[in-house]
C-alpha positions as CSV (number, residue, x, y, z in Angstrom):
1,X,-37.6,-100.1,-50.2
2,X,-38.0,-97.0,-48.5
3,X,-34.9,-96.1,-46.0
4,X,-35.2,-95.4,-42.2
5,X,-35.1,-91.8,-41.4
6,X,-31.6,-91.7,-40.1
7,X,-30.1,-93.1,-43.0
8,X,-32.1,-90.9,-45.4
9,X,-30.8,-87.5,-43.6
10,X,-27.4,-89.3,-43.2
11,X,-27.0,-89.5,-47.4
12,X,-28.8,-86.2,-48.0
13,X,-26.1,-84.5,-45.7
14,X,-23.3,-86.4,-47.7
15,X,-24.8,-85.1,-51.0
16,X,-25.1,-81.6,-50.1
17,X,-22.2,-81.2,-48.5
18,X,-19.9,-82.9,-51.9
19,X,-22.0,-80.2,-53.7
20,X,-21.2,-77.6,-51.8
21,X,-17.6,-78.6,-52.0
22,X,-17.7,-79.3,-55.6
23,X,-19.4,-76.6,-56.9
24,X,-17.8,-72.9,-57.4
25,X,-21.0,-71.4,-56.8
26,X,-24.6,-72.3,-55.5
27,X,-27.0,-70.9,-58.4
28,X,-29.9,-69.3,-57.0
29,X,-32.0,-71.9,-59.9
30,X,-31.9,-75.1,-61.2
31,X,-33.2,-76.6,-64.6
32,X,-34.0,-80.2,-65.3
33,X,-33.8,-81.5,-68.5
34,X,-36.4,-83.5,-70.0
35,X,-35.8,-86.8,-72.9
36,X,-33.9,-84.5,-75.9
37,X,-34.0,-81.1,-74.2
38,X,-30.5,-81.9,-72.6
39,X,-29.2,-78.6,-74.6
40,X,-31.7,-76.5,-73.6
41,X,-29.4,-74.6,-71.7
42,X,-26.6,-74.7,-75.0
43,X,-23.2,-75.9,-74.4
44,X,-21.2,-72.8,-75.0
45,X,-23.1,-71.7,-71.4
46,X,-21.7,-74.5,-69.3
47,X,-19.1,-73.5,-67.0
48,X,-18.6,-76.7,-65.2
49,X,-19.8,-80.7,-65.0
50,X,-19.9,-82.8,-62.6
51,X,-21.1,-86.3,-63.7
52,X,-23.9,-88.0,-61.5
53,X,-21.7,-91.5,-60.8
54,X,-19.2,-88.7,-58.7
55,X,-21.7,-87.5,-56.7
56,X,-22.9,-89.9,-53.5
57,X,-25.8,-91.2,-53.5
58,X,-27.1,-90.2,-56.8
59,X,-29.1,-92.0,-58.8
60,X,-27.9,-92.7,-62.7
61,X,-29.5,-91.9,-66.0
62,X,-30.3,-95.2,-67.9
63,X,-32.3,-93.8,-70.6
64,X,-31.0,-92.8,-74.2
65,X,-30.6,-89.1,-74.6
66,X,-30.1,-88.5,-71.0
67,X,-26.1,-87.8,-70.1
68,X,-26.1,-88.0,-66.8
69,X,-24.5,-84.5,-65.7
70,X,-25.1,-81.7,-63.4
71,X,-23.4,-79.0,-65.0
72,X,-23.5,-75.1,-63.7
73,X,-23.7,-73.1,-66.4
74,X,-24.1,-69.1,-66.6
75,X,-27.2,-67.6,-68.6
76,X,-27.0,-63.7,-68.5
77,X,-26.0,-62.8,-65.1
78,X,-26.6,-65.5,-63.4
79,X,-25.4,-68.8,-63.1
80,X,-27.8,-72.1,-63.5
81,X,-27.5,-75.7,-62.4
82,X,-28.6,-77.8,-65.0
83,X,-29.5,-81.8,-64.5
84,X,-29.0,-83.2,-67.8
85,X,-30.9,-86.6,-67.5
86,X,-33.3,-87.1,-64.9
87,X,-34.9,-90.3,-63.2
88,X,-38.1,-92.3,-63.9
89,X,-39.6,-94.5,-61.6
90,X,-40.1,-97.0,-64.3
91,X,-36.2,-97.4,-64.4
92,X,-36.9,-99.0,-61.0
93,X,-36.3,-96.4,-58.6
94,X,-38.5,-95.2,-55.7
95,X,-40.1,-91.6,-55.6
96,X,-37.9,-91.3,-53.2
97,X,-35.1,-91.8,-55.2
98,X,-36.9,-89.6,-58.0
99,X,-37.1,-86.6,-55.7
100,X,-33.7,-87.1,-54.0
101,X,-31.6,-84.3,-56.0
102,X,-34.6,-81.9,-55.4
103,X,-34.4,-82.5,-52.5
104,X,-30.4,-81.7,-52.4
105,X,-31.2,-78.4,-54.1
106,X,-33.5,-77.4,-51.4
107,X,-31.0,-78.6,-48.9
108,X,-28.2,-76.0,-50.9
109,X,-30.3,-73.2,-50.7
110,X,-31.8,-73.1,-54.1
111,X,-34.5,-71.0,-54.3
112,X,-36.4,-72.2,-58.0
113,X,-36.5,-75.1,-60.1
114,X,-37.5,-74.9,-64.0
115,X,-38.7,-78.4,-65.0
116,X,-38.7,-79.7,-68.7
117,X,-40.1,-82.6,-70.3
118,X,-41.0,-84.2,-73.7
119,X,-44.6,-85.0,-73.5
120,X,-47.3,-86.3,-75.5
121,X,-49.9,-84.5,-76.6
122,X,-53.9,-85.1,-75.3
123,X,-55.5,-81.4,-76.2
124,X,-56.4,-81.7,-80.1
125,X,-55.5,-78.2,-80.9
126,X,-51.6,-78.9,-80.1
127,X,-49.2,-80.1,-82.9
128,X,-45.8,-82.0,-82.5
129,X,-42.9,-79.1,-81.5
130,X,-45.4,-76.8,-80.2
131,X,-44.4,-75.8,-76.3
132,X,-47.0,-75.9,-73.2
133,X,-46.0,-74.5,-69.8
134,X,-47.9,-76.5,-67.2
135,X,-50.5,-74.3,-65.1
136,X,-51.3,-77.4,-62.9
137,X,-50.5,-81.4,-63.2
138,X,-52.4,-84.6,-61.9
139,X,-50.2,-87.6,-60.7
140,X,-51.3,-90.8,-62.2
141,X,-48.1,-92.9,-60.9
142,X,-49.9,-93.9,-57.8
143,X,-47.0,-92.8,-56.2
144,X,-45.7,-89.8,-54.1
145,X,-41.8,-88.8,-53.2
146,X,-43.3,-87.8,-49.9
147,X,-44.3,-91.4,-48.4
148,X,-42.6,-92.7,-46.0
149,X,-40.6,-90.8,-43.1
150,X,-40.4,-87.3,-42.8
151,X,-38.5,-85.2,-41.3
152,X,-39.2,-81.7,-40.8
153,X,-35.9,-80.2,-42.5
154,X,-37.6,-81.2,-45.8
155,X,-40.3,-78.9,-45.2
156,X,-44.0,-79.4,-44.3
157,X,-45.3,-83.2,-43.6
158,X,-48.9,-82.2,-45.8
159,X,-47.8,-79.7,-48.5
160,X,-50.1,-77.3,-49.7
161,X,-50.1,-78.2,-53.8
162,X,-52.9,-75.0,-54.9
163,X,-50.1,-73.3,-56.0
164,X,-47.2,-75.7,-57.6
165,X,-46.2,-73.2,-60.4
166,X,-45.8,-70.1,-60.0
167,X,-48.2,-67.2,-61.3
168,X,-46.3,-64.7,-60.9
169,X,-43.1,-66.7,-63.0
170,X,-46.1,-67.5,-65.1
171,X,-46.5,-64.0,-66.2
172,X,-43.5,-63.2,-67.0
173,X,-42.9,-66.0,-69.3
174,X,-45.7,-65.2,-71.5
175,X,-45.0,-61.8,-72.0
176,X,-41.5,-63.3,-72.9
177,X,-43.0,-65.4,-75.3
178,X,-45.2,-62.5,-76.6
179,X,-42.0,-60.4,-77.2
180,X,-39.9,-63.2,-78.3
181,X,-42.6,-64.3,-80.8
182,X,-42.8,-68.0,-79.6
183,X,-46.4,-69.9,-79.8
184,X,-46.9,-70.5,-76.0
185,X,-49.8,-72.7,-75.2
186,X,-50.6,-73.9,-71.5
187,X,-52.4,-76.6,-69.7
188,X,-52.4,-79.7,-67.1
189,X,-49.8,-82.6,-67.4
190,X,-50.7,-85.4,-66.3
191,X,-48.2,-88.3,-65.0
192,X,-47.9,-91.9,-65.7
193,X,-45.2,-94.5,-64.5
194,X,-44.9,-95.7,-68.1
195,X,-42.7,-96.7,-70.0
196,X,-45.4,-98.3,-72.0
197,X,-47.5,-95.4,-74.3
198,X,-51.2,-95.0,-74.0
199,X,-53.6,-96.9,-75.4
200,X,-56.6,-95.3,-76.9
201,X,-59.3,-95.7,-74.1
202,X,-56.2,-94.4,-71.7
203,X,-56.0,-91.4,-73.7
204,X,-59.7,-90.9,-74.0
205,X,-59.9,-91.1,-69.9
206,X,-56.6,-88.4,-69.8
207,X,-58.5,-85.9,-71.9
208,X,-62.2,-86.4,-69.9
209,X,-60.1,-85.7,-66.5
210,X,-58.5,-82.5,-67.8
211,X,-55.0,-83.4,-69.6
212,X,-53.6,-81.1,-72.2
213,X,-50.0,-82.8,-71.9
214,X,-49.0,-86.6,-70.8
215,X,-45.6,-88.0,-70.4
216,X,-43.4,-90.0,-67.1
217,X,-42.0,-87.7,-65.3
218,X,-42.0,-84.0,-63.7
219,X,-44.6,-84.9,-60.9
220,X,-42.6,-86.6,-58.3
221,X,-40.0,-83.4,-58.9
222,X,-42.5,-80.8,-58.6
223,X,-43.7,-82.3,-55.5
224,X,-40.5,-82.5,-53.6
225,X,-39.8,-78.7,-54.5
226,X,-42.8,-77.7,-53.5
227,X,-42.2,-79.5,-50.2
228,X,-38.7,-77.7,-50.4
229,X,-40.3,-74.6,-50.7
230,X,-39.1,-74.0,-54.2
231,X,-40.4,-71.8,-56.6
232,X,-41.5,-74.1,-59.8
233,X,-42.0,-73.3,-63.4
234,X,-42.4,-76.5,-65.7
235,X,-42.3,-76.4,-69.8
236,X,-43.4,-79.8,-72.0
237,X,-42.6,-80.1,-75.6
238,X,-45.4,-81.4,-77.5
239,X,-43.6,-84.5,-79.3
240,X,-46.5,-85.9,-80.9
241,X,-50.7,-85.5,-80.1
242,X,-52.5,-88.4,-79.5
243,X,-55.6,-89.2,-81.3
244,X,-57.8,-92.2,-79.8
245,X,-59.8,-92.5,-83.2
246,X,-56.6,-92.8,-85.2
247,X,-53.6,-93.6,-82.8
248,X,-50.3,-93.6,-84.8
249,X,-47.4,-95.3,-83.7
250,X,-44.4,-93.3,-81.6
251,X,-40.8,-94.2,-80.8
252,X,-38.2,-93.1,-78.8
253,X,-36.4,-91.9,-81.9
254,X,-39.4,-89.6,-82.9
255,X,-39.5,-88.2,-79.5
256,X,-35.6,-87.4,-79.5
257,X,-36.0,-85.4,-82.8
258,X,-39.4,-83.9,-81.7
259,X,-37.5,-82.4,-78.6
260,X,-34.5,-81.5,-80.5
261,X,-36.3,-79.5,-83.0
262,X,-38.2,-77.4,-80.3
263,X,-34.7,-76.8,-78.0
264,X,-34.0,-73.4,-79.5
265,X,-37.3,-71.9,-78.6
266,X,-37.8,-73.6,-74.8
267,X,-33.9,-72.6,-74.6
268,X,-35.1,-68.8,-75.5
269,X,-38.5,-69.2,-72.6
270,X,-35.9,-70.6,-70.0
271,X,-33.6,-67.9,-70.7
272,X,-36.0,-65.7,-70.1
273,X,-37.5,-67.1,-67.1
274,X,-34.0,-67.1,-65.7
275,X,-33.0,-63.2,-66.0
276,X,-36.2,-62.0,-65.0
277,X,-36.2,-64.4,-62.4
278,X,-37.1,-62.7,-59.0
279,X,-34.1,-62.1,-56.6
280,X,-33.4,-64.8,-53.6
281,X,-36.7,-65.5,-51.9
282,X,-39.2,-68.4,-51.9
283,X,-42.7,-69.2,-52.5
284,X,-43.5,-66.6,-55.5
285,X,-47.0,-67.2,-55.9
């Protein structure tokens, strides 16, 4: 059920202004983690936590390898929120719901969001553990955090979405990557409700419309920065690559370890992205 207006502003205003209390510091950027990836900023870095079930109106992390936690942490010179867990709307909540603490970190003054998921693969030159950073994404949920009432301290009723990561951030992570020596692919992710995995004529229909990268999350959150006027960068961890002539079976489990195994080298791209992050300023095309 979508909320009326009032109410909606009413529990954003709550949120932020706990946050603001709560928090030593605002970070400048934020960093969701994705299923596994919930050390991808590592724990010696973490300078505070704040578990979601404290803060109002947040939802709660119901899947397996998702803590539940915004924790600042500090990466170089800066300091970092970090979401570890994040929502799906096929734990039953509303793209509203989905987009609500991107929405809090607009209403805090953020200025970029890094998003990470665990993803499946669709290209057939990727291989489990190898990392894509998303040039573009389609949304396949049939859903949008944007319906419903708007009001205009969210940002623009019809975002423009040309531009939903940045180029410029972009850049700057591959010549990371070249430096750093990490295998850097890119590509579109596309997103599906789930939690169900794809069948083979699905997967055959993701690659025809363009998909490198499929997994349940990261659209409805890229969205409601974008709308926020954040600066977006978003990384997937290959966890295993589809075939629709030879399909093999994937659990949860496999994921987990998939992600796990590629942490150190997203953690060493995010690190990156982070210190040569531009200073305070939005919309970094």
């Amino acid at each position: 059920m979508v909320l009326p207006l009032d109410q909606q502003e009413a529990r954003l205003s709550e949120t932020r202004a706990y946050l603001e209390d709560a928090l030593a510091t605002i970070p400048e950027i934020a960093v969701i983690a994705g299923t596994g990836l919930g050390d991808v900023v590592p724990p010696e870095a973490h300078l505070q936590t704040i578990p979601y079930t404290s803060i109002p109106h947040f939802p709660v992390s119901t899947v397996e390898s998702h803590s539940g936690d915004l924790v600042r942490c500090r990466i170089g010179k800066r300091d970092v929120l970090l979401f570890r867990g994040r929502f799906h709307l096929y734990e039953g909540y509303t793209p509203a719901d989905v987009g609500f603490p991107v929405r809090a970190l607009a209403a805090l003054g953020v200025q970029g969001l890094i998003i990470t998921n665990a993803a499946g693969g669709l290209n057939p030159g990727f291989r489990a553990g190898d990392i894509m950073m998303l040039s573009d994404h389609i949304n396949m949920t049939g859903a949008n955090p944007l319906t419903g009432p708007h009001s205009p301290q969210w940002g623009d009723r019809f975002p423009d979405m040309s531009r939903v990561y940045s180029e410029q951030l972009r850049n700057g992570v591959r010549a990371a990557a070249a430096r750093l020596g990490i295998a850097l692919h890119e590509g579109v992710y596309v997103g599906v409700t789930g939690p169900c995995l794809e069948t083979p004529a699905e997967t055959r229909m993701f690659r025809l419309l363009g998909a490198d990268a499929i997994g349940m999350s990261t659209v409805q959150e890229a969205i409601a920065a974008v709308q926020g006027g954040l600066n977006v960068l978003g990384f997937s961890v290959i966890t295993n690559v589809n075939n629709p002539d030879d399909m093999q079976e994937t659990t949860l489990d496999q994921v987990i370890g998939a992600a796990a195994a590629a942490a150190p080298r997203l953690c060493a791209l995010v690190e990156a992205a982070v210190t040569d992050w531009p200073e305070a300023g939005r919309h970094v095309c």
